[in-house]
N, C-alpha and C positions, 0 to 999 in steps of 0.2 A: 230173150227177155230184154227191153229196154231199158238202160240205166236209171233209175232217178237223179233228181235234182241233188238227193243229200246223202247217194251211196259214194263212199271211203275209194278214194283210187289209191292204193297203195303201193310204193316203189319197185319196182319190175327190171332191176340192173342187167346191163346187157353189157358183159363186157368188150362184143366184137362191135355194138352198135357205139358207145361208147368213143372205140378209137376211130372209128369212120369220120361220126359225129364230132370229135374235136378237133381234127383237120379241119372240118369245114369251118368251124367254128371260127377255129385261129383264121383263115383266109378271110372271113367276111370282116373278122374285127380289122384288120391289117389293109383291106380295100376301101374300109369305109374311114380310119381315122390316120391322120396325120401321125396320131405319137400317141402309145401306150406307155405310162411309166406308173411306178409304183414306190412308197415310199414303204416301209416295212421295218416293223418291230416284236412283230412277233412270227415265232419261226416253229412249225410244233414237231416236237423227237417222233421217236420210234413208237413209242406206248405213250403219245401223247392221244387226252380226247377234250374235240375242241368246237366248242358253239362260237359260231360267227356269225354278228348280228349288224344289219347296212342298211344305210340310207337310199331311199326307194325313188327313186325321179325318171328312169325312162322305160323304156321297151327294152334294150341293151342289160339291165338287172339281172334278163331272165336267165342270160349266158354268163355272162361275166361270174357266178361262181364254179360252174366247168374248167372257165380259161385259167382262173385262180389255182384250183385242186389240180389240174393235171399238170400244169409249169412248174408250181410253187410246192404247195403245200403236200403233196399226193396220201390221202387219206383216203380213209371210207367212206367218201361223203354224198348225204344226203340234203334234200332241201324243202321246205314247206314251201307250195304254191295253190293258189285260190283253186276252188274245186272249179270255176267257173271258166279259168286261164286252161286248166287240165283237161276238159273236155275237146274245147278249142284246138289245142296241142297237145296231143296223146302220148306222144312220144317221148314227152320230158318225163315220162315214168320211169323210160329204158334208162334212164341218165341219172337215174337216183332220187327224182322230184317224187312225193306223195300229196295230196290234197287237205285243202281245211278249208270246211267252211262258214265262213264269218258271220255268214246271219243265222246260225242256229248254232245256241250254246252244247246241245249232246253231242253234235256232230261235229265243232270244234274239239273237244272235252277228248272222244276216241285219238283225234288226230295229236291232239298233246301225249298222249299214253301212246301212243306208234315209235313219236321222239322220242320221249325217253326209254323207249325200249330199244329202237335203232342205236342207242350212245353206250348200251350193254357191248357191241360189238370192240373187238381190240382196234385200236387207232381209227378209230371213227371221228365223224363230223357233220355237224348240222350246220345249214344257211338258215336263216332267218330272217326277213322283213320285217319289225314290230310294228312298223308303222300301218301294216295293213292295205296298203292303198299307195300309188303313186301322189308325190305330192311334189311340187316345185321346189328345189334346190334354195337352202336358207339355212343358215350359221344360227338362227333360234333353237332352243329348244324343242327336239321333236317332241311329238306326243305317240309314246306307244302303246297297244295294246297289250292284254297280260298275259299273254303264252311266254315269251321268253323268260319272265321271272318264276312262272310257274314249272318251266322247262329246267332251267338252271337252277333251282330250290330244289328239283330231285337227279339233279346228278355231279354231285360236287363233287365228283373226281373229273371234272370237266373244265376245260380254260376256256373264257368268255371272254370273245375278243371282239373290241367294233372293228368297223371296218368301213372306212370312208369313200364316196364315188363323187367326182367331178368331171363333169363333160361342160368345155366352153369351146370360143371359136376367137379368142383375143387377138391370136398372132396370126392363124392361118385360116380360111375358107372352109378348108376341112376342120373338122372338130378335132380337140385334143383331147385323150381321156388315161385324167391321172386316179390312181387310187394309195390310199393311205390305210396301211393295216396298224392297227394302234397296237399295246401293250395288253396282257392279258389284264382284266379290271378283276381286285382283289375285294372280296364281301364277307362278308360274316354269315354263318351256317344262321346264327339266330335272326337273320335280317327280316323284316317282314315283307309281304309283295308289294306294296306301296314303298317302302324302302327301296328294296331291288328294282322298280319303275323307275325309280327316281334319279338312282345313280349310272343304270346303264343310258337312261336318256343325257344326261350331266355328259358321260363320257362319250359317247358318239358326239355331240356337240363339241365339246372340244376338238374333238377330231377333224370336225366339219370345218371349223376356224380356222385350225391350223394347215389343211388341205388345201383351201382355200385360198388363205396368202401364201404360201411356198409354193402355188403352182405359178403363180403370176410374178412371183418377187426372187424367187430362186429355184425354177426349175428343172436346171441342172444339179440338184439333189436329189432331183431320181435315180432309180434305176431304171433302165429300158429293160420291158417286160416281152 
């Protein structure tokens, strides 16, 4: 039977596919960029559980939380990807990726109840995109949609962390791509969603500002990732 357009692909972790796949992973990021660095602030323990929530601008998004979890953070992590991307690319299921799809609110609705069941697991961890969609690189205010607040409202034993991505080409021919993991963002249990929209956008923005000029003005305060 043929898939439909709005049946649930859900995560299918492979851990032999996994280490294959992040080998490769790391060699293409390393052949294609000048310099991987990372500025970093938040670091998660043993029995930590942690939503990471990034600013969306290229093709590169789609890996870049693999290279994160298996260098850095190494957690249970999983990551929400369009159903439309997932069909395209099957594979990112082996890797922790599950589906949602964004023109239809039921079949979003399932994919938010997947997350918060995935974050029941010990030292787990969710990728998220709010923004929904690739959109050009800019220190305004993003505008996200409302899974992450909805996500992070039921599982507050969980650290919300943004997490900032810059890819420029200022110094060299090859692109450079810095990334900035911020602070866990502190909220209140009683917050409402338009509250929590409002604040995780606030916070990734700063991030984005800050990522921004420290990659150009002092970027020897990275680390090399």
């Amino acid at each position: 039977m043929n898939r439909s357009s709005t049946d649930f692909i859900p995560a299918n972790e492979s851990k032999w596919f996994i280490t294959i796949f992040d080998l490769y992973v790391r060699n293409l990021f390393w052949r294609r960029f000048k310099n991987i660095a990372i500025d970093q602030e938040y670091q998660p323990g043993e029995d930590s559980k942690t939503i990471y929530y990034l600013n969306h601008t290229s093709w590169w998004d789609g890996l870049i939380p693999l290279l994160l979890n298996q260098k850095i953070f190494k957690q249970k992590a999983r990551a929400l990807m369009e159903d439309k991307q997932m069909r395209d690319h099957k594979f990112f299921s082996r890797i922790g990726a599950f589906s949602v799809n964004l023109e239809e609110p039921r079949a979003a609705l399932k994919s938010m109840r997947y997350a918060v069941d995935s974050m029941k697991r010990q030292n787990s961890s969710l990728f998220i995109y709010p923004e929904g969609k690739i959109v050009p690189y800019s220190t305004q205010k993003p505008n996200f949609q409302k899974g992450l607040g909805w996500i992070a409202s039921r599982t507050p034993e969980a650290d919300v962390v943004p997490v900032g991505i810059y890819i420029h080409t200022a110094r060299h021919d090859k692109p450079e791509l810095f990334i900035k993991v911020g602070p866990s963002v502190k909220f209140s249990a009683e917050s409402t969603a338009d509250e929590l929209k409002l604040l995780f956008e606030k916070s990734l923005q700063d991030i984005l500002i800050n990522l921004q000029e420290k990659s150009h003005t002092a970027p020897q305060q990275f680390k090399q990732l």
